[in-house]
BALUM-948199 format. One record per residue: residue number from 1; residue in three letters; x, y, z of N, C-alpha, C in turn. Coordinates in steps of 0.001 Angstrom, whole numbers, plus 500000, padded with zeros to 6 digits. Atoms other than C-alpha are relative to their C-alpha. Example, Ala and Ser with C-alpha at 12.3 -4.5 7.8 and 13.67 -1.06 7.14 Angstrom:
BEGIN
1|ALA|500890|498810|500000|512300|495500|507800|500900|501200|500000
2|SER|499180|498810|499940|513670|498940|507140|499230|501090|500730
This chain:
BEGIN
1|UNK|500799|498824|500000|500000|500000|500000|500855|501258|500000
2|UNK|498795|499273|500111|503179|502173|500413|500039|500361|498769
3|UNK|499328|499236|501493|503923|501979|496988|498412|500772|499341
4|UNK|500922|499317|500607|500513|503008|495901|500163|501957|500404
5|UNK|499969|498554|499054|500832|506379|498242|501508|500847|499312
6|UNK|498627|499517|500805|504689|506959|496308|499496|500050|498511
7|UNK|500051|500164|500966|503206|506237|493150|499002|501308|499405
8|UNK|501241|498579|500015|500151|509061|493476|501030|501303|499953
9|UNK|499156|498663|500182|503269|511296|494436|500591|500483|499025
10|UNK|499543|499847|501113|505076|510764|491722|499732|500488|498801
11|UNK|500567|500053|501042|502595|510994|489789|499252|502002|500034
12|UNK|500310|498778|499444|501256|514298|491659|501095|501305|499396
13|UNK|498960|499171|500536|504964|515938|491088|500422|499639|498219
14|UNK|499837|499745|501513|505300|514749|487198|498941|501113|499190
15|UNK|500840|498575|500568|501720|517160|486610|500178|500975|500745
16|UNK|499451|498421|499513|503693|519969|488894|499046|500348|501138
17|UNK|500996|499759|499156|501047|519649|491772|501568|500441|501090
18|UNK|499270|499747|498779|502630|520824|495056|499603|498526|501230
19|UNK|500863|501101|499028|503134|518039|497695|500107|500864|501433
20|UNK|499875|499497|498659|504140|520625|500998|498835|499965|500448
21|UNK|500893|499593|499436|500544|521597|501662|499545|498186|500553
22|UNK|500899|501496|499441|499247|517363|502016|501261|499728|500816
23|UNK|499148|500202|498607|502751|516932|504636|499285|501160|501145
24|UNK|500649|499039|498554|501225|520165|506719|498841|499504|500161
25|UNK|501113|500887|499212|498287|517945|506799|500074|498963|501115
26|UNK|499998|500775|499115|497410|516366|510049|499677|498670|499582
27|UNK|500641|501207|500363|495684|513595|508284|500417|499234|498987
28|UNK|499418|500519|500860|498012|512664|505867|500926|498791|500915
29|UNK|499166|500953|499076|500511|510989|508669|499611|498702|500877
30|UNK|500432|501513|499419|498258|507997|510118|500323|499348|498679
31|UNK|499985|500875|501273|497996|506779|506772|501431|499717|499662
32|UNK|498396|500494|500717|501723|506867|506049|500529|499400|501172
33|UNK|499565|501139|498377|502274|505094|509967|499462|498610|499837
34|UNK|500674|501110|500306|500017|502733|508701|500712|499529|499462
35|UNK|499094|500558|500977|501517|502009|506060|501310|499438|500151
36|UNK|498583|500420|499459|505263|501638|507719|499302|498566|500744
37|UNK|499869|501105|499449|503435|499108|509678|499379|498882|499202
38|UNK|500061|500880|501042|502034|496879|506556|500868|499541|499635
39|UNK|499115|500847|500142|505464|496489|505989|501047|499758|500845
40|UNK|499828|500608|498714|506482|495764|509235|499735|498445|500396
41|UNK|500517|501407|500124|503897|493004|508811|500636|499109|499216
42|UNK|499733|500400|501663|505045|492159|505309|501651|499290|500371
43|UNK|498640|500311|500101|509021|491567|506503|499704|498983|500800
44|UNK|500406|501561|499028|507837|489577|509447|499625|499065|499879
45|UNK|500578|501456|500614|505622|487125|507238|501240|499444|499413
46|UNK|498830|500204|500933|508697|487365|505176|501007|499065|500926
47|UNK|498878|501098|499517|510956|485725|507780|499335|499187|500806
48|UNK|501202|500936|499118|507958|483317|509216|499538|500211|501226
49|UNK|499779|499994|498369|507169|484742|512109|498475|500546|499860
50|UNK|501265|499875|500118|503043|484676|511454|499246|500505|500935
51|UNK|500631|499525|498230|501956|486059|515208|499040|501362|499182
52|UNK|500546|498649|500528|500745|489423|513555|498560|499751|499027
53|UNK|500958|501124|500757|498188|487267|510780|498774|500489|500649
54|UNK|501228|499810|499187|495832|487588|513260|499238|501669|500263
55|UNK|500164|498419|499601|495648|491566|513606|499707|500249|498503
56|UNK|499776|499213|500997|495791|492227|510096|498409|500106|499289
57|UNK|500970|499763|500370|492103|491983|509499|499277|501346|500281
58|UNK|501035|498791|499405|491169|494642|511490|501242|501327|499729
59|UNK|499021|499015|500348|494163|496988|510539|499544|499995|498247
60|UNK|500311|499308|501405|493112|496865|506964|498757|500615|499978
61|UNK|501259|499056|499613|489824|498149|508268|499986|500820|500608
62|UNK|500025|498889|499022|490909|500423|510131|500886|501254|499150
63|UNK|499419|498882|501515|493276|501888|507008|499319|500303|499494
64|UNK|501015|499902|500893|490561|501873|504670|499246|501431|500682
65|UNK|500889|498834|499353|488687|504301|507180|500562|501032|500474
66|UNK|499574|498348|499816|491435|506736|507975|499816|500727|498610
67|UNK|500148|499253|501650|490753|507906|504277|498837|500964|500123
68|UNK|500735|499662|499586|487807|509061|505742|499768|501428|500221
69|UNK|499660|498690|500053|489007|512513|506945|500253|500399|499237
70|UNK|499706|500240|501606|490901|512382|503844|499309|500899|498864
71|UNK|501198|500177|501164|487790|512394|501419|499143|501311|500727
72|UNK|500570|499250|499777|485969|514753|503803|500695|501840|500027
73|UNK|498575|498457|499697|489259|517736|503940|499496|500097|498562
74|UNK|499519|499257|501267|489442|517815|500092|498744|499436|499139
75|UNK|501357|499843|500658|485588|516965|499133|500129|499108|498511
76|UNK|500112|501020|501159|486132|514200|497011|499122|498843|500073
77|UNK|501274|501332|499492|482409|512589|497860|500011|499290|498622
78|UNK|500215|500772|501072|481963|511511|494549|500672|498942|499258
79|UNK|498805|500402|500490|485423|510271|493330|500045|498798|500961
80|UNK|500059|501112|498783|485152|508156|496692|499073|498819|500004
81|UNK|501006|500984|500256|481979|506807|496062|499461|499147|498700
82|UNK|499931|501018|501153|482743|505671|492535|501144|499032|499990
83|UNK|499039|500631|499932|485949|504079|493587|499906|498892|500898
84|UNK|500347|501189|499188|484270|502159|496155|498933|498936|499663
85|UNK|501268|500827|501071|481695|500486|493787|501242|498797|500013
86|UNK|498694|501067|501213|484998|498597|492178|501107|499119|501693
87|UNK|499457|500654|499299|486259|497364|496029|499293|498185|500106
């Protein structure tokens, strides 16, 4: 999910958007903590150590919904609610 969030940037700074103003966002930084800890999870499956397995249901539900503020800061009801048809 990391790379998706690098890939928007990238993609943000190749059409010349500014990224400073979404870092002075408060609500930008769960989502990218989150994210450090997906692959937290991700190295740990990686060297067998499955204990975490068990949490990860409710941490992808609980990512999914910090987007939440997100969608409500920069009024993207619509864009949100056609992107969630296709989950």
């Amino acid at each position: 999910m990391i790379e998706t969030i690098l890939l928007a940037m990238l993609v943000a700074k190749i059409k010349g958007y500014k990224l400073k103003p979404f870092f002075k966002s408060l609500y930008a930084y769960p989502i990218i903590i989150f994210s450090f800890i997906y692959i937290f999870i991700g190295i740990s499956i990686f060297y067998d150590n499955y204990s975490f397995i068990k949490y990860e249901v409710w941490l992808e539900k609980i990512y999914i919904l910090m987007f939440i503020p997100l969608i409500f800061k920069y009024k993207l009801y619509i864009s949100s609610i056609i992107g969630s048809e296709h989950i």
